[in-house]
NUKOLGU-451660 format. One line per field, with one value per residue (C-alpha): x, y, z. Coordinates in Angstrom, 1 decimal, always signed. Layout:
c1 = [X:...]
c2 = [Y:...]
c3 = [Z:...]
END
This chain:
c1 = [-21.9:-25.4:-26.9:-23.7:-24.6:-27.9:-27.5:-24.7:-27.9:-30.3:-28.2:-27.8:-31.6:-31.5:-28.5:-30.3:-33.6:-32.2:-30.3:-33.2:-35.1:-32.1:-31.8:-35.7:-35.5:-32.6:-33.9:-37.2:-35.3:-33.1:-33.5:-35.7:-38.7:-39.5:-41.9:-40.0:-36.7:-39.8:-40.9:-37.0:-36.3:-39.1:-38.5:-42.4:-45.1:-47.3:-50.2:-50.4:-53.3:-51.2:-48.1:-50.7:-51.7:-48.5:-47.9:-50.9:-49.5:-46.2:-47.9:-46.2:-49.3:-49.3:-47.8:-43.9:-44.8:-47.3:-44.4:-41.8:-44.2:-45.1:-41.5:-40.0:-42.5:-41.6:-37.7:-38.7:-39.7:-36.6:-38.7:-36.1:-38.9:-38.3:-35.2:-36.9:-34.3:-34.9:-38.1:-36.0:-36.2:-33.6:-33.0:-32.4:-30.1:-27.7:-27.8:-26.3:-23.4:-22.7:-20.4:-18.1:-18.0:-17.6:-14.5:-13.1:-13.3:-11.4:-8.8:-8.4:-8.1:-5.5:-3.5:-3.9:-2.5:+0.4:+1.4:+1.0:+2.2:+5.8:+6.4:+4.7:+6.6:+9.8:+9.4:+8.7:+11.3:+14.3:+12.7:+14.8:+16.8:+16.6:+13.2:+11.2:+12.0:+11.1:+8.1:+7.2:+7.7:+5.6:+2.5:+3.1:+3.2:-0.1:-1.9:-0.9:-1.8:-5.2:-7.1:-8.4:-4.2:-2.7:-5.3:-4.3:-0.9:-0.7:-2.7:-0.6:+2.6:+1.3:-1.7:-0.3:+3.7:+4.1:+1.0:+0.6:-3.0:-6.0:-7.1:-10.6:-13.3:-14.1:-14.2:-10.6:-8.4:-5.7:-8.9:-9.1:-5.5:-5.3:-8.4:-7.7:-4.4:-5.2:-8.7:-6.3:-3.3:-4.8:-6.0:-2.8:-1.2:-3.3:-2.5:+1.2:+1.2:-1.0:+0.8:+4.0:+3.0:+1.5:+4.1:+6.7:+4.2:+3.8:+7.6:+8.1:+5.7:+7.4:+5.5:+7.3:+10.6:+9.7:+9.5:+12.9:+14.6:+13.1:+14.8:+12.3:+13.2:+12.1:+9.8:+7.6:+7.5:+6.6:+4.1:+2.7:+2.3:+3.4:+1.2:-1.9:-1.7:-0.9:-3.3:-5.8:-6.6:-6.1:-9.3:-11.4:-10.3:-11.2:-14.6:-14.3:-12.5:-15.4:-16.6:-13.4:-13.5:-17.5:-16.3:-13.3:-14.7:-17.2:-14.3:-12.3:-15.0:-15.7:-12.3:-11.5:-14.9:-15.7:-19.6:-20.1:-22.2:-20.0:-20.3:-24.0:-24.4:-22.4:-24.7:-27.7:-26.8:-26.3:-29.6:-31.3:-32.3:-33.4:-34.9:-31.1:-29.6:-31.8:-31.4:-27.4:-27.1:-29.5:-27.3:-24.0:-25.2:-26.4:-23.0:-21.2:-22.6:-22.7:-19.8:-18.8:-20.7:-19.4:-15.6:-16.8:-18.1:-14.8:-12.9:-15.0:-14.5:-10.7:-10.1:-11.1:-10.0:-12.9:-15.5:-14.3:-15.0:-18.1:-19.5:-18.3:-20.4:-23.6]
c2 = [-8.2:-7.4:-10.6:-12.7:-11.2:-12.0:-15.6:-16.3:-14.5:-17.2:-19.9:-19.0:-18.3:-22.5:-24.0:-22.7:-24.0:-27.5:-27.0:-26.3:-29.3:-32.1:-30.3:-30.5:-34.5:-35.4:-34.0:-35.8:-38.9:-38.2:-40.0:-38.7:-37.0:-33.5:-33.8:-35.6:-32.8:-31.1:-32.9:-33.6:-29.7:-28.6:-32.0:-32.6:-35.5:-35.2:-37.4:-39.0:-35.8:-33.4:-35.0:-35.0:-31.7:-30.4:-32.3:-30.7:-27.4:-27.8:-29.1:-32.5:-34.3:-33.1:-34.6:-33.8:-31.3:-29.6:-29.1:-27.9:-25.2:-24.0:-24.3:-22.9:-19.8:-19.1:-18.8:-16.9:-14.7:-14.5:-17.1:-20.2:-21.2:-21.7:-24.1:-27.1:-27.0:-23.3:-22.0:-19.3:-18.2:-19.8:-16.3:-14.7:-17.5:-17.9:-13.8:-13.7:-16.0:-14.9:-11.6:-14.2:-16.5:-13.5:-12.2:-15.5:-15.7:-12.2:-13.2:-16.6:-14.7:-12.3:-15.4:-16.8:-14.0:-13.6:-16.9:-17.2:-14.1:-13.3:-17.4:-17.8:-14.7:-15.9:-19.0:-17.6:-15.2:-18.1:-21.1:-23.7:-22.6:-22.4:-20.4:-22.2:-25.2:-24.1:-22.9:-26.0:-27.5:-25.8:-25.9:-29.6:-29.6:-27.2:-29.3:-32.5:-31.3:-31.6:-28.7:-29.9:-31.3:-28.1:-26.6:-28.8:-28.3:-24.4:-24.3:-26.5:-24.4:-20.9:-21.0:-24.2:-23.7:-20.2:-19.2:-16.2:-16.6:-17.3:-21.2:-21.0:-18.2:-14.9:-11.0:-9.9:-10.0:-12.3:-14.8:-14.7:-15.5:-19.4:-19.7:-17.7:-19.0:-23.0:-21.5:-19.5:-22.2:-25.3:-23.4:-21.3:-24.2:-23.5:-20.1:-20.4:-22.8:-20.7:-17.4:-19.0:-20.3:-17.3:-15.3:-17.3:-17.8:-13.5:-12.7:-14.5:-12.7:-10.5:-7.0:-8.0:-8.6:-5.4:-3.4:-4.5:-3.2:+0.1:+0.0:+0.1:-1.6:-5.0:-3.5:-1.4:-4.3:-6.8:-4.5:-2.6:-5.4:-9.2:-9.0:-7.6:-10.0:-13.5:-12.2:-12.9:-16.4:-16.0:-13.7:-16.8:-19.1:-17.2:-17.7:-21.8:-21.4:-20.0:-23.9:-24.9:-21.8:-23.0:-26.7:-26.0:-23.6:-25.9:-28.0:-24.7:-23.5:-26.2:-26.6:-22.8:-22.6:-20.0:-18.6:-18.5:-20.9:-23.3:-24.5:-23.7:-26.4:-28.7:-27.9:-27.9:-31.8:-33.1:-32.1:-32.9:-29.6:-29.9:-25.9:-25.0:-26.9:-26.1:-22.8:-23.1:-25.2:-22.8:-19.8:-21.2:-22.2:-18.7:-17.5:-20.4:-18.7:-15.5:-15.3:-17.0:-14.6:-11.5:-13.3:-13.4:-10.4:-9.0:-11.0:-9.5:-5.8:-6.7:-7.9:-6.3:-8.9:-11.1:-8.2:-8.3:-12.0:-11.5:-9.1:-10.8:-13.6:-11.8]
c3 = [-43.6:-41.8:-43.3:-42.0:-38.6:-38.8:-39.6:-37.2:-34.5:-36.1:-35.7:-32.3:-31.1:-33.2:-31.2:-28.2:-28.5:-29.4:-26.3:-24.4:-25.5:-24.3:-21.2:-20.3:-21.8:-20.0:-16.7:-16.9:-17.4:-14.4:-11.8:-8.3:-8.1:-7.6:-5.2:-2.8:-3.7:-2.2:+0.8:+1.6:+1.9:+4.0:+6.4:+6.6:+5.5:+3.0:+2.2:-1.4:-1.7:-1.1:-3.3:-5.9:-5.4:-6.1:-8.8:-10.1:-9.3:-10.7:-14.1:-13.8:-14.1:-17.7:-21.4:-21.3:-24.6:-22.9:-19.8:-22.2:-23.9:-20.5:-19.5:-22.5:-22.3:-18.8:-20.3:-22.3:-19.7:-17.6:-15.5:-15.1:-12.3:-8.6:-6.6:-4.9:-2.5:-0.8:-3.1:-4.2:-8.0:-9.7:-12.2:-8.7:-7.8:-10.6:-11.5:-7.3:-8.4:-12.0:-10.5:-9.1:-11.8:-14.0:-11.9:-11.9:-15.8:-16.2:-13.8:-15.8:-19.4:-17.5:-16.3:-19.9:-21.7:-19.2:-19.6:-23.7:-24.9:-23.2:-24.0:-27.5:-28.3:-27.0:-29.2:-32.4:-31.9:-30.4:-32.9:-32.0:-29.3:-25.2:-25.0:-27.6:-25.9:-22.8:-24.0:-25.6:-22.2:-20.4:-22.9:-22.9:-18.7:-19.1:-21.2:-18.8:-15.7:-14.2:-13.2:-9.8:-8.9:-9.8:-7.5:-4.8:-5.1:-5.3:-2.2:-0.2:-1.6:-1.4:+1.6:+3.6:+3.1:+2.4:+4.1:+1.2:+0.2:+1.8:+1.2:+0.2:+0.2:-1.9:-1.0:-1.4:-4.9:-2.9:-2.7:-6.5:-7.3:-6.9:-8.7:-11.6:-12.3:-12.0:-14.0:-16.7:-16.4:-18.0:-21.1:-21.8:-23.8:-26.4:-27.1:-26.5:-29.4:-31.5:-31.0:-31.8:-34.9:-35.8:-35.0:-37.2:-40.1:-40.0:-39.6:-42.8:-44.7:-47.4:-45.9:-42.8:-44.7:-46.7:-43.2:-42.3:-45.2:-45.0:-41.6:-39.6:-35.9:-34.2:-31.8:-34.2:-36.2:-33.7:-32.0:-34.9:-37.6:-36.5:-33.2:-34.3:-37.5:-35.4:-32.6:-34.6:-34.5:-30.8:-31.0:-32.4:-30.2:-27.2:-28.0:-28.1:-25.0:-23.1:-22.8:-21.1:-19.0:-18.0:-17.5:-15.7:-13.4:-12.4:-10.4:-9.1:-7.4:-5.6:-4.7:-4.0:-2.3:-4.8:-4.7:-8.3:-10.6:-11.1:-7.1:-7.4:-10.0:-8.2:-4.8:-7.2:-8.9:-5.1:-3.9:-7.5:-7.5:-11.1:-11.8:-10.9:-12.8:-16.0:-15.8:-15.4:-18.2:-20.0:-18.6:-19.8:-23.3:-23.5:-22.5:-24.7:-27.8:-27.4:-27.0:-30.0:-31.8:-30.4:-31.3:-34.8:-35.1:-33.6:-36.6:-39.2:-37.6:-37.3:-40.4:-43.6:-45.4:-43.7:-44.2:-48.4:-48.7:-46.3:-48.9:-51.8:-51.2:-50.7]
END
């Protein structure tokens, strides 16, 4: 089981540097030019000396290995460099707005798992009746709607109509609700679908069946054995959906007005800000696959049936 973890931490450290070398390509073949990201931000004139010199300063007068190893060693370092925009450092940047995003992901999950479990349980338990087809409704409506329209339409219902929560803007929880729920809303789908069919496929089982005749009641054997047993597929793909959660969060921030990294990388593409946006794609790769790992690691801790074939193959 150690080994397993240690692979699934190599392959990690791997993905990560292969990330970080198409990020640095692709933003030397971007389009614009540092220097004048530069020059546009302070609003001054520099001479073609003084351009030069700060090419020279900022190394890009160098072969684009030679950048990356310098580049890649300042990572390394926590050092993602400084924002061409506001000369900040870009660590100090994103690490501001990663509380925000970080709130808006846990109210997202919190939405997602008030959503999928009452209706993936009401499915599996009603197959073929009124609830499961209601259910099946609305994780067909989930998957259909666009994030950024059902945005726009709970804030002209529940800020413009009803007038119950603030439009755009952080610092209170009501500020976090509209996000969180067209953030956690688009994603539930998933999970309603995979807890009903998980839930069917371990009320069938003959342990299950086995618990019933020894009288024991619904809820104990819901709760106690069918949840924890069709929950856990739901534990795997909460990992895979921290991408959506990164992607989609990237459009409800800007729309919510939400200061988290999702509207900084937004802000940071506009102005070409290219350290920014290195360091959030770096940040959310990071995030990406850590948490996939944890996810697994929580599968093989969860499941001794996983830690038996784990150990079986070493």
């Amino acid at each position: 089981m150690l080994w397993h973890f240690a692979s699934r931490l190599i392959q990690l450290v791997v993905v990560l540097l292969l990330l970080s070398i198409v990020t640095f390509i692709l933003m030397k073949l971007a389009p614009g030019d540092p220097v004048l990201a530069i020059l546009q931000a302070s609003d001054g004139a520099l001479s073609q000396r003084d351009q030069e010199t700060i090419r020279e300063e900022l190394g890009l007068n160098t072969p684009i290995y030679v950048q990356y190893g310098s580049w890649l060693r300042n990572v390394l370092n926590l050092d993602l460099g400084k924002s061409l925009t506001n000369n900040r450092e870009v660590w100090t940047i994103l690490m501001e707005r990663l509380p925000a995003t970080v709130y808006l992901f846990l109210g997202a999950i919190a939405v997602l798992f008030i959503f999928s479990v009452p209706l993936g349980w009401l499915a599996a338990k009603y197959k073929g009746r009124l609830p499961d087809t209601f259910s099946r409704l609305f994780a067909i409506l989930g998957a259909s709607i666009p994030s950024f329209w059902l945005g726009l339409l709970l804030v002209y219902v529940f800020s413009y109509q009803l007038n119950w929560l603030p439009t755009m803007g952080s610092g209170t929880i009501m500020h976090l609700i509209l996000p969180s729920v067209t953030l956690g809303f688009v994603i539930a789908p998933e999970y309603i679908r995979l807890l009903r069919a998980g839930l069917i496929e371990t009320l069938s089982q003959d342990y299950i069946l086995a618990a019933k005749s020894r009288g024991i009641t619904n809820r104990s054997i819901l709760f106690r054995h069918a949840m924890p047993a069709a929950l856990m597929p739901i534990v795997s793909l909460l990992g895979i959906s921290m991408g959506a959660l990164m992607a989609g969060s990237v459009v409800t921030e800007s729309l919510f007005g939400w200061p988290g990294l999702g509207s900084t990388a937004i802000e940071a593409i506009r102005l070409r800000d290219y350290p920014v946006i290195q360091g959030y794609v770096m940040l959310s790769g990071f995030f990406f696959l850590a948490t996939n790992w944890l996810s697994d690691i929580g599968l093989v801790i969860l499941d001794p049936r996983i830690r038996l074939q784990k150990v079986g193959r070493i």
